[in-house]
C-alpha positions as CSV (number, residue, x, y, z in Angstrom):
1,X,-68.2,-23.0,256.4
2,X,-65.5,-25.5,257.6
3,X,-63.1,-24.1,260.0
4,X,-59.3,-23.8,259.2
5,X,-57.3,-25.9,261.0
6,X,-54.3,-25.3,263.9
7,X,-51.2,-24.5,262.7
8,X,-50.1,-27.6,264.4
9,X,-52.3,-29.6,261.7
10,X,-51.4,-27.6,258.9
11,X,-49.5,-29.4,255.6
12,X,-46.2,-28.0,254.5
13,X,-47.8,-26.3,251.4
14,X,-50.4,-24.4,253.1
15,X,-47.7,-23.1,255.6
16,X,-45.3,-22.1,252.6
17,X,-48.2,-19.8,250.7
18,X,-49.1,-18.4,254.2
19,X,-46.1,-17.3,254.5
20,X,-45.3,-15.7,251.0
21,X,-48.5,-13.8,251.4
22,X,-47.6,-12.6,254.7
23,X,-44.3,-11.4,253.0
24,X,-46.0,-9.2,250.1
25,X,-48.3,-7.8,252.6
26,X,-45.6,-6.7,254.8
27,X,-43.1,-5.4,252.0
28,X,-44.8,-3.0,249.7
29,X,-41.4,-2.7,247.8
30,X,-41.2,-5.8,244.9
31,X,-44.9,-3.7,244.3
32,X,-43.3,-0.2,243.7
33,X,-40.9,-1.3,241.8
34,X,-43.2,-3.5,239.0
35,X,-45.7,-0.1,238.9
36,X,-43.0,1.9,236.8
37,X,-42.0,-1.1,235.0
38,X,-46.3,-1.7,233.5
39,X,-46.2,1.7,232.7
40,X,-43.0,1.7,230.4
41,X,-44.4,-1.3,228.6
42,X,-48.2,0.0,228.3
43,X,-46.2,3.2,226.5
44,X,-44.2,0.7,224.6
45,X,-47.0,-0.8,223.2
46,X,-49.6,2.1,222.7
47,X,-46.4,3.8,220.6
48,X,-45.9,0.6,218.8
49,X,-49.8,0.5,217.6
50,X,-49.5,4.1,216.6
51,X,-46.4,3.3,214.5
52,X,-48.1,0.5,212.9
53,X,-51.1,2.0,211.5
54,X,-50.0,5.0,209.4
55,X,-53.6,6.3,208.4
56,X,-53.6,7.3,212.0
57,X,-51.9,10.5,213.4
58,X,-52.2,11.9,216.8
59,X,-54.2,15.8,216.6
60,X,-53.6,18.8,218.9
61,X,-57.1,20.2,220.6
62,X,-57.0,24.2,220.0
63,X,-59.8,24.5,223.1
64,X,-59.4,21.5,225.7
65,X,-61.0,23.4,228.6
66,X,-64.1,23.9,226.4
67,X,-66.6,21.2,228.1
68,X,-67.7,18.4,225.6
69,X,-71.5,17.0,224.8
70,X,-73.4,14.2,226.2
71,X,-73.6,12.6,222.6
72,X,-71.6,12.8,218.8
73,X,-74.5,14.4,217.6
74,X,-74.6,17.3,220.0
75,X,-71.3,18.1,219.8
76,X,-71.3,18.3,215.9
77,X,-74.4,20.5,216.4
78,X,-73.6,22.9,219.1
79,X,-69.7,23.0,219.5
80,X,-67.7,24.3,216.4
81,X,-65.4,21.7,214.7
82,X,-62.2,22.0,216.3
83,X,-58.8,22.5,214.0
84,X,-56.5,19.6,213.9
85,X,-52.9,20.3,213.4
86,X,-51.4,16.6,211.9
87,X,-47.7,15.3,213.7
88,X,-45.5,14.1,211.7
89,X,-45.5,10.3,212.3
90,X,-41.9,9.1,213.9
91,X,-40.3,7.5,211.3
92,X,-39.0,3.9,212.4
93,X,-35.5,2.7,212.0
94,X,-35.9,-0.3,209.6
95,X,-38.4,2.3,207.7
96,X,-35.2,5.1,207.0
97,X,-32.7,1.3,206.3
98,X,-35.2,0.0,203.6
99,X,-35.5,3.7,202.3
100,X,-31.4,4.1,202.1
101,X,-31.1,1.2,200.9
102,X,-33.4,1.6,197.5
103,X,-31.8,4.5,196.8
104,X,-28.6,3.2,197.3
105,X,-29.6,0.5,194.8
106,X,-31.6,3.0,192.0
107,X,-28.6,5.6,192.4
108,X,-25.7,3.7,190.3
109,X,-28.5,2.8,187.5
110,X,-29.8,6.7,187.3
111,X,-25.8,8.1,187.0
112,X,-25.0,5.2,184.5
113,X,-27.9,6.0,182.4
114,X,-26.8,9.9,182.1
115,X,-23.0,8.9,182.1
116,X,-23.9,6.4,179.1
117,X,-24.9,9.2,177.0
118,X,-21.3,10.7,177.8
119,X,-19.6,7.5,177.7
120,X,-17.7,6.9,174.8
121,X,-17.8,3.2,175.2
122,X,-21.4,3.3,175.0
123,X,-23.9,4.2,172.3
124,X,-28.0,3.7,171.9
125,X,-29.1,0.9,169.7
126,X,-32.9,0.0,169.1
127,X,-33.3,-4.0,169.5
128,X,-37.3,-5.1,168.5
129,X,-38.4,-1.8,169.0
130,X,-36.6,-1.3,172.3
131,X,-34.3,0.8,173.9
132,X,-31.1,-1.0,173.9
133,X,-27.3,0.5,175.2
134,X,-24.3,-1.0,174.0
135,X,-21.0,-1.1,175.1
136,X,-18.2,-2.0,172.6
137,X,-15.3,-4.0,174.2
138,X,-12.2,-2.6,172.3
139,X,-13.8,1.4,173.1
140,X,-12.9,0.1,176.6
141,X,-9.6,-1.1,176.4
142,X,-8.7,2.3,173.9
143,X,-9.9,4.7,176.9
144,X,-7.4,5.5,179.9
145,X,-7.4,4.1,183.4
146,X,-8.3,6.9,185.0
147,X,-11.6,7.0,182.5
148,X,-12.2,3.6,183.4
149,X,-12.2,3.7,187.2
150,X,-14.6,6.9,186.6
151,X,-17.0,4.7,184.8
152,X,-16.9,2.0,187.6
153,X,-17.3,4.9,190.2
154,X,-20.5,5.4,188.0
155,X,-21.6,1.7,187.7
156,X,-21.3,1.4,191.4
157,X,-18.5,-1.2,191.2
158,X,-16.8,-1.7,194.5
159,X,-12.6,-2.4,195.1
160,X,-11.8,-1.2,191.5
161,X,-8.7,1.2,192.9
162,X,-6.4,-1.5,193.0
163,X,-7.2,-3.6,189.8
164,X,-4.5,-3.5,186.7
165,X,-6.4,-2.3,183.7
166,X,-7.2,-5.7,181.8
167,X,-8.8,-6.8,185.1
168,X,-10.7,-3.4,185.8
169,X,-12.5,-4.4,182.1
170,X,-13.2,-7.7,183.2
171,X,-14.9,-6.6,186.2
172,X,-16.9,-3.6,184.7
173,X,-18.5,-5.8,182.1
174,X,-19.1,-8.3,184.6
175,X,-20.9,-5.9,187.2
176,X,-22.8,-3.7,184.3
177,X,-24.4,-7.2,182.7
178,X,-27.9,-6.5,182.6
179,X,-30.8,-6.5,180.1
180,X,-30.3,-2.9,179.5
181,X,-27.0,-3.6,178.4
182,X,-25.1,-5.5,175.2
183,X,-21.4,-5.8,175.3
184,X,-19.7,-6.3,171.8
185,X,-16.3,-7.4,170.9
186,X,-13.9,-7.6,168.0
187,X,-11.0,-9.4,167.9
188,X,-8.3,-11.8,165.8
189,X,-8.9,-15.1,166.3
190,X,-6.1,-17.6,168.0
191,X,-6.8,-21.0,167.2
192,X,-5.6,-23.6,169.8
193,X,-5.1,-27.3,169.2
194,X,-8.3,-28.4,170.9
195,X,-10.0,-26.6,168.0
196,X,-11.4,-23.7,170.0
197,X,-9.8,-20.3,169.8
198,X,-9.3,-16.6,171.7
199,X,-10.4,-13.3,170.3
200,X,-6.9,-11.7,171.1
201,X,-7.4,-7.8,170.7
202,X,-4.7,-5.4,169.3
203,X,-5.0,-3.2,172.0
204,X,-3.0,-5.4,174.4
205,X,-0.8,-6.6,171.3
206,X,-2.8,-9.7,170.8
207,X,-1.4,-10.7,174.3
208,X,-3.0,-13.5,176.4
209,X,-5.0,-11.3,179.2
210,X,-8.8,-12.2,181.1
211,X,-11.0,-10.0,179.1
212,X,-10.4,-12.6,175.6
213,X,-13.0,-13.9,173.7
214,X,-14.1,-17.5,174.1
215,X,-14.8,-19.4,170.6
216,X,-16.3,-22.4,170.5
217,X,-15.5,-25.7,168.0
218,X,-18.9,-25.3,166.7
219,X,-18.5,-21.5,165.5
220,X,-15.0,-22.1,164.4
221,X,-16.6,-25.1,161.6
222,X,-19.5,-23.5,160.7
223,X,-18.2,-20.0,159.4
224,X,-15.0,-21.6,158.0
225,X,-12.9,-19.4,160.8
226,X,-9.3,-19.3,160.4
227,X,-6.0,-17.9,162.3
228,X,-6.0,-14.2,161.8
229,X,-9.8,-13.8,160.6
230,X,-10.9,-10.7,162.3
231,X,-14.0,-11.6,164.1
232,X,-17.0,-9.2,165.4
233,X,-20.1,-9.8,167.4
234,X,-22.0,-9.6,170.8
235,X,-20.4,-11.9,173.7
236,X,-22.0,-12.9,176.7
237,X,-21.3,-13.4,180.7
238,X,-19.5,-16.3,181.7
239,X,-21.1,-19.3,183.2
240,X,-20.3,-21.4,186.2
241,X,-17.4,-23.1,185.9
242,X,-16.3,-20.7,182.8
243,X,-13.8,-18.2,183.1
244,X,-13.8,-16.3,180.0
245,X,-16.9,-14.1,178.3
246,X,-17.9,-16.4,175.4
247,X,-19.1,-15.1,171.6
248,X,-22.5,-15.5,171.4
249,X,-23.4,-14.8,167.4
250,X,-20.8,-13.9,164.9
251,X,-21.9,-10.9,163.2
252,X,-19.1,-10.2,161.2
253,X,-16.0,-11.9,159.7
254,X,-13.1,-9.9,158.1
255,X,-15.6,-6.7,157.8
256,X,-17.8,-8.4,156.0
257,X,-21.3,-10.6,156.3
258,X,-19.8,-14.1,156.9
259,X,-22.9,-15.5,155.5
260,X,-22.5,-13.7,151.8
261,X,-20.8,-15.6,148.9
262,X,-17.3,-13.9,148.8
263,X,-17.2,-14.8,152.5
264,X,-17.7,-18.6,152.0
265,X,-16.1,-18.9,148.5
266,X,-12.9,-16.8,149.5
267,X,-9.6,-18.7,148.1
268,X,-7.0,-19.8,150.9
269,X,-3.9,-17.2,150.6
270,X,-1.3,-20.4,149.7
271,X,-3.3,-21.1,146.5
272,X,-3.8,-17.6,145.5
273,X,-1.6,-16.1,142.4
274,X,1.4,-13.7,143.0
275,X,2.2,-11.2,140.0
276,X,5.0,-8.5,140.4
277,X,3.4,-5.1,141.8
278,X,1.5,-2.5,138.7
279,X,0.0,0.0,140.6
280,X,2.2,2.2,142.3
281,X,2.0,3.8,146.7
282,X,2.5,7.3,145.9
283,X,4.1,8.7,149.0
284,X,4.9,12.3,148.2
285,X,2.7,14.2,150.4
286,X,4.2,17.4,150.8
287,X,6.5,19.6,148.7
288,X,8.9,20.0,152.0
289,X,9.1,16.5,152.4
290,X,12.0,15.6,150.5
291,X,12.2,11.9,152.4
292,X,9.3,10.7,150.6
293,X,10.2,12.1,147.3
294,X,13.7,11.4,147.4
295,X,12.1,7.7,147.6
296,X,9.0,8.0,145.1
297,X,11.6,9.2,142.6
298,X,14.9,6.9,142.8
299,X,13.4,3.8,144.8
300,X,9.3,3.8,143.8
301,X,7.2,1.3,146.2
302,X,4.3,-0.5,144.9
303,X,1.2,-2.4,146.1
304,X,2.5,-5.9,146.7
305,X,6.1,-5.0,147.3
306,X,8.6,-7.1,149.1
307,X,10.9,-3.9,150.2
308,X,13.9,-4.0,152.2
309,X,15.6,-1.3,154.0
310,X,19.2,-1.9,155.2
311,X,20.1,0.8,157.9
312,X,23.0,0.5,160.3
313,X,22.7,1.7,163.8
314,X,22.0,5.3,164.1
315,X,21.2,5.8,160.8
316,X,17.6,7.3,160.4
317,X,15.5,3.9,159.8
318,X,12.5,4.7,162.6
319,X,12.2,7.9,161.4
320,X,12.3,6.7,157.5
321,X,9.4,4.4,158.3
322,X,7.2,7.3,160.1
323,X,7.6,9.2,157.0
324,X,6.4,6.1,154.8
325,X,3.3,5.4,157.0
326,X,2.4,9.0,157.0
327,X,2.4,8.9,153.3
328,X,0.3,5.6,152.9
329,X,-2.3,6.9,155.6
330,X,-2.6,10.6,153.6
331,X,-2.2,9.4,150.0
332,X,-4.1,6.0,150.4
333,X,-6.8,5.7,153.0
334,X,-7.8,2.6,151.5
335,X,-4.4,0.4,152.3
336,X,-4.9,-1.3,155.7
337,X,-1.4,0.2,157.8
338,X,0.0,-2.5,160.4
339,X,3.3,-1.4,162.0
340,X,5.0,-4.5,163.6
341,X,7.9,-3.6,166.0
342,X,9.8,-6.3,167.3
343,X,12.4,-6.6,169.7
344,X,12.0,-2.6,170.1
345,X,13.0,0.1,172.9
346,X,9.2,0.9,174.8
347,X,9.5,5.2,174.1
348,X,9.8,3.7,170.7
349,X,6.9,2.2,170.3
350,X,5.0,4.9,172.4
351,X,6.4,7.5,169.9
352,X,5.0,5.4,167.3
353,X,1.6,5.0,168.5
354,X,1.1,8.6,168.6
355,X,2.7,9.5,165.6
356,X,1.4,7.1,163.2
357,X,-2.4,6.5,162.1
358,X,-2.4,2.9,162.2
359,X,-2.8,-0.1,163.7
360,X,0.5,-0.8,166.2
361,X,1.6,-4.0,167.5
362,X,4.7,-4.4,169.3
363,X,6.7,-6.5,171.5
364,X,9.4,-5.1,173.6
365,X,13.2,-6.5,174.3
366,X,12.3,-7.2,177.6
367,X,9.5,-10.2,176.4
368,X,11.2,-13.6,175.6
369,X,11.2,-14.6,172.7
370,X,8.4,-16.7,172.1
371,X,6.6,-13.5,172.7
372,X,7.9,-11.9,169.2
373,X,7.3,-15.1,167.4
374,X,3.4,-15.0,168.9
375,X,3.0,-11.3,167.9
376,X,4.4,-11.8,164.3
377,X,2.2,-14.7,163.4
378,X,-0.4,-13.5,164.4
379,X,-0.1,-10.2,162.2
380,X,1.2,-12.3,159.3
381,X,-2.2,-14.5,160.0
382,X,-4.2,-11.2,160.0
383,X,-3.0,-9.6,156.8
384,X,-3.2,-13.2,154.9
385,X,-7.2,-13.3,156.3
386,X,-7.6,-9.5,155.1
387,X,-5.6,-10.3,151.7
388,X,-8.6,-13.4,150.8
389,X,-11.0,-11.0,151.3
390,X,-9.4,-8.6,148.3
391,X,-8.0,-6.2,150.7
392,X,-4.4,-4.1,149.9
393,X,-2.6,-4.2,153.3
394,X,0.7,-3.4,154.3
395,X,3.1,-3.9,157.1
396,X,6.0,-1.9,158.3
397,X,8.4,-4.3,160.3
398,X,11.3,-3.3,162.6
399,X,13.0,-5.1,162.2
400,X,13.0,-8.4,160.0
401,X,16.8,-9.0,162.4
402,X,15.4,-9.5,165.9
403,X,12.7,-11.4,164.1
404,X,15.3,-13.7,163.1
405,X,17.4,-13.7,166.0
406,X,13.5,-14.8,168.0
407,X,13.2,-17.7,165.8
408,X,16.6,-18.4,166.1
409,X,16.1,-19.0,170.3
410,X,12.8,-20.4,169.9
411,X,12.8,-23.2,166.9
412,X,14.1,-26.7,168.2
413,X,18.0,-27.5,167.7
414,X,18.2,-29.3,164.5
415,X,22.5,-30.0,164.9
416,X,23.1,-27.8,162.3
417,X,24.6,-24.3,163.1
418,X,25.8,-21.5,160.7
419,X,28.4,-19.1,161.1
420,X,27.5,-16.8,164.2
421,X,25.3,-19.6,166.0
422,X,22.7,-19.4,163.4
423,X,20.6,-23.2,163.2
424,X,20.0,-24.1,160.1
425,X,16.5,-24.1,160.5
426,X,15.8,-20.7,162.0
427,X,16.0,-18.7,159.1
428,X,12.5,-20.9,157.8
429,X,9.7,-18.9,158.7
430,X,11.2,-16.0,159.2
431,X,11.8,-15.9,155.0
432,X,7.8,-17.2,155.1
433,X,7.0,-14.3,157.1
434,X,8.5,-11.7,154.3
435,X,8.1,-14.0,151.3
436,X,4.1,-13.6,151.5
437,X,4.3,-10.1,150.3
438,X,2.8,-10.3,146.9
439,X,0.5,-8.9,144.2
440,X,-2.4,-11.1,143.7
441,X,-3.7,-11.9,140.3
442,X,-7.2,-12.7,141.7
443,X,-7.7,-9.3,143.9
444,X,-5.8,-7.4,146.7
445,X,-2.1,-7.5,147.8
446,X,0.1,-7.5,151.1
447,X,3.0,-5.4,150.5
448,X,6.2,-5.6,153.8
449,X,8.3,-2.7,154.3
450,X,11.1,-4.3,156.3
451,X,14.4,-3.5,158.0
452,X,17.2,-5.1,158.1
453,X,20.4,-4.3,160.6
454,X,23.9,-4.0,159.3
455,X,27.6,-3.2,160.7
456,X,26.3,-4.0,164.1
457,X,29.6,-6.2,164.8
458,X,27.4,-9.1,165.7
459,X,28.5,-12.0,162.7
460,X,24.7,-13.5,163.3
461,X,23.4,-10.1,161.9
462,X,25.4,-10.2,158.8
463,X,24.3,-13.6,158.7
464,X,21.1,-12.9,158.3
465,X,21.0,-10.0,156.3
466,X,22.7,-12.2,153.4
467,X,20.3,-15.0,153.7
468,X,17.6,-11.7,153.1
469,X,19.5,-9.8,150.2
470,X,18.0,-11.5,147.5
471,X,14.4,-12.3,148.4
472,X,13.4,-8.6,148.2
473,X,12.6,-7.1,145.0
474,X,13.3,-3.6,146.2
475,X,16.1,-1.8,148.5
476,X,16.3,1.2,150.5
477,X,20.0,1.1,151.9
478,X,20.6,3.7,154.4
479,X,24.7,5.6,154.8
480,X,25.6,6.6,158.1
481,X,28.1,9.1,157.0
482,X,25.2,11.1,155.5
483,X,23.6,11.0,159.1
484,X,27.1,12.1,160.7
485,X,27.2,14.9,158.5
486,X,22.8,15.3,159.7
487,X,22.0,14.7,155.5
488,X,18.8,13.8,156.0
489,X,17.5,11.4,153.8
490,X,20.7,9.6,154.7
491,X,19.7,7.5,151.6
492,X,22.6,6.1,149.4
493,X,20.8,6.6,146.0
494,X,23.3,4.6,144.1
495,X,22.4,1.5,145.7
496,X,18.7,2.1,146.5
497,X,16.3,1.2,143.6
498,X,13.8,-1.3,142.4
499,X,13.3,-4.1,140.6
500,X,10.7,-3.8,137.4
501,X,10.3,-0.4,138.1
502,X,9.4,-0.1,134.8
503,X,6.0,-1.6,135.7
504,X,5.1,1.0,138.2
505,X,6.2,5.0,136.4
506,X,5.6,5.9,133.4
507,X,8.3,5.8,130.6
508,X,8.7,9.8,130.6
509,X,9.7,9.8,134.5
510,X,11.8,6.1,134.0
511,X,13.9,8.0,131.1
512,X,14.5,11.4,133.0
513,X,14.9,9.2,136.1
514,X,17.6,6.5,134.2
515,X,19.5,9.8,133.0
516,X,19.6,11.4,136.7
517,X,21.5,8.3,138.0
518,X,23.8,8.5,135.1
519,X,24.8,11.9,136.0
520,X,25.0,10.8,139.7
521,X,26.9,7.7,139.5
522,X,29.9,9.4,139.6
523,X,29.2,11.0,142.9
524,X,29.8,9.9,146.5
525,X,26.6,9.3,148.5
526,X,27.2,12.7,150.3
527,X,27.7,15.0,147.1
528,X,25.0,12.7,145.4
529,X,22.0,13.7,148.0
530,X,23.3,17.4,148.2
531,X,23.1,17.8,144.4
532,X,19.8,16.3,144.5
533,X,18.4,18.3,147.6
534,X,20.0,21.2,146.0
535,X,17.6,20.9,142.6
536,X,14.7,19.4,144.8
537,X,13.9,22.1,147.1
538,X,13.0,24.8,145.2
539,X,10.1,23.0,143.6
540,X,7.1,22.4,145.0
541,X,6.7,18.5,143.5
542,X,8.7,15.7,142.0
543,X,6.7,16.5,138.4
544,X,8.2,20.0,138.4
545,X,11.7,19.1,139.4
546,X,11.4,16.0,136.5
547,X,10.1,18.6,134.1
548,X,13.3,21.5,135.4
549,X,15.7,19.1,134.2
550,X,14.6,20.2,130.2
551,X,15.9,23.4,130.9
């Protein structure tokens, strides 16, 4: 064995590991302090491979003093099977996470598939045999606010509080798109100049907003689409790029299949026949409802009538045209009801809404005015569509003046002003706009029930209302006195009637009728409605108060 050398001949290295060993020997310390240390991480790891293997699960000995076997087989044979108690395994962080987070994620599907069954937005459809929900667009924007932030609680939508209503929609459809799910949509169709168009809905007043329908050039040729054709059918998510939902398959046009014959043959409204109005609106509805007889009897209304109703300020008119919708929705369920309101106070239209069963469009006097020109058309554009397809629609407007006066801002200068600042082109379209009210030969009719404002002290008003006095072929002129003195109708029966109303009673009531204004001529518009009211009340109908006047 070779002998180590001096110290003196040592190299550097083999002095340097001499002395670290020397220095462990002689401090125990860096020792002590790994020991703890090894035993943390051989518990680490011995709880780590329990964790990791689930089958496993640490037991409790009920004996442990009891001395075991030399061998397996001995023990099984001469000890008694001990009982094992199982521990419940530690469950692991990232285990109780991933657990949360299914929940979290099956939770909104399980309460929208019991809230759908409560939802009236949503109903159950079968699609190839398959369970399908679907969720109808214009059920959405009918429901309240605080309905639809419930229904994106349920859908697990996240920062709907502070969304404005139009947006709320666009977000719910956008987070409930799934496979599950079919979102429908019915709208009027707005055609632009590109040659696509918008599904405006009537529920936000055919206004511009984010939850419109998309139409493509290619839909719009194929079913023959026009402004104003009311157009149904299931819509889909938008793309990349895309910022509206688009129509995916037109299902309906006008109500009807737009495949069938009537709805590819159907004559454009300009080229269609007008004939004066035959069959008669009968708006008596109740025997205590003397506005609507009053009317029925002295100034009758037909299908296809242009009627004009000159009211001055104060004098009854929004009331008077309540009393005439009530009576078309009760007597003729049939007639499509469009009330147009133009220029109008907002409780106005609110009290209309809720008083009327029809369909309400308005625009308020705090729009501009290109706003009432965009609402009008696109009415007019609607009831022209429903008219081609043999439908009897009429509109109520309030009032035919602001309509005007909008046109009036809104049509380019031409250099030729009326009296009271009226161009000479302005009056145009709003005369097209009550001019298509008409009885068509061919089928169907579009009757306008319009008002026009007098002795407001503004010379354009007057204006206007003498450029209107002849195209109507029926008046309802409204006396302020009688509302002074609270007559109600405050009708002025000597200057209400219609024209041809031969065509629309029969020549028993046009006789007793004819001799009733004879006896009433005389009168002033005050003694004439008390006199009638007077004979009118007792009887329970306008056939009974004709047939008193025998005796």
């Amino acid at each position: 064995m070779p002998r180590r050398p001096p110290p003196q001949q040592r190299s550097p290295t083999m002095r340097k590991a001499r002395s670290t060993k020397e220095k462990v020997e002689t401090d125990p310390l860096p020792l002590e302090e790994e020991r703890p240390k090894r035993r943390r991480t051989a518990a680490k790891a011995s709880e780590r491979e329990e964790t990791e293997k689930p089958s496993r699960r640490r037991t409790r000995r009920v004996d442990e003093e009891e001395a075991a076997p030399a061998s397996a087989s001995e023990r099984a044979a001469e000890t008694p099977r001990p009982v094992l108690t199982p521990i419940p395994r530690p469950v692991r962080d990232e285990e109780f996470q991933e657990a949360r987070a299914v929940e979290a994620a099956e939770e909104p599907a399980a309460t929208a598939a019991s809230e759908s069954a409560e939802s009236p937005a949503i109903t159950e459809v079968t699609r190839d045999g398959a369970p399908m929900q679907v969720i109808k667009l214009n059920d959405l924007k009918r429901m309240k606010i605080t309905e639809l932030a419930k229904m994106a609680h349920d859908f697990g939508i996240e920062g709907y509080q502070g969304l404005k209503k139009q947006d709320l929609i666009f977000a719910l459809l956008s987070g409930i798109a799934d496979k599950r799910f079919e979102v429908h949509a019915e709208g009027v169709l707005e055609l632009l100049s590109d040659g696509f168009g918008f599904l405006r809905s009537a529920d936000s007043d055919y206004q511009p907003s984010p939850d419109d329908i998309y139409v493509s050039p290619s839909q719009v040729r194929r079913f023959n689409l026009r402004p104003g054709d009311t157009v149904t059918g299931p819509i889909r998510q938008p793309r990349e790029g895309e910022r509206f939902f688009a129509l995916q398959k037109v299902d309906k046009v006008n109500f009807a299949d737009p495949m069938s014959e009537a709805a590819r043959e159907r004559i454009l409204f300009d080229n269609l026949t007008p004939l004066y109005p035959t069959r008669k609106l009968k708006l008596e509805h109740e025997g205590s409802e003397m506005t609507t007889r009053i009317i029925d009897l002295f100034c009758p209304i037909g299908l296809g009538q242009r009627c004009l109703i000159v009211a001055p300020p104060k004098a009854g008119k929004t009331v008077l045209l309540q009393n005439i919708a009530h009576a078309i929705a009760k007597n003729h369920p049939d007639v499509y009801l469009l009330v147009l309101l133009v220029d109008e106070r907002p409780e106005e239209v609110t009290d209309m809404e809720r008083n009327v069963r029809g369909e309400v469009v308005s625009s308020t006097f705090d729009e501009p005015a290109t706003r009432h020109v965009q609402v009008a058309e696109m009415v007019i554009d609607k009831a022209k569509r429903l008219v081609e397809q043999k439908y009897d629609v009429c509109i109520l407007l309030d009032s035919i003046t602001r309509l005007a006066r909008a046109y009036n801002t809104v049509v380019p200068a031409s250099g030729k002003i009326l009296s009271g600042g009226v161009d000479a082109n302005a009056l145009h379209k709003p005369k097209r706009f009550f001019g298509a009210a008409r009885n068509i030969e061919e089928g169907g009719s579009l009757t306008i029930i319009g008002t026009a404002l007098v002795d407001t002290g503004s010379r354009m008003d007057e204006v206007i209302f003498e450029e209107f006095k002849g195209t109507g072929n029926s008046e309802i002129v409204l006396d302020r006195k009688l509302f002074e003195k609270r007559i109600f109708p405050c009708l002025d029966i000597n200057k209400s009637g219609t024209r041809k109303e031969e065509l629309l009673i029969s020549q028993t009531d046009l006789i007793r009728t004819t001799a009733l204004r004879q006896v009433l001529h005389p009168f002033t518009p005050i003694d004439a409605m008390e006199f009638v009211l007077k004979h009118m009340r007792p009887t329970a109908s306008n056939i009974e108060f004709l047939g008193s006047m025998n005796r």
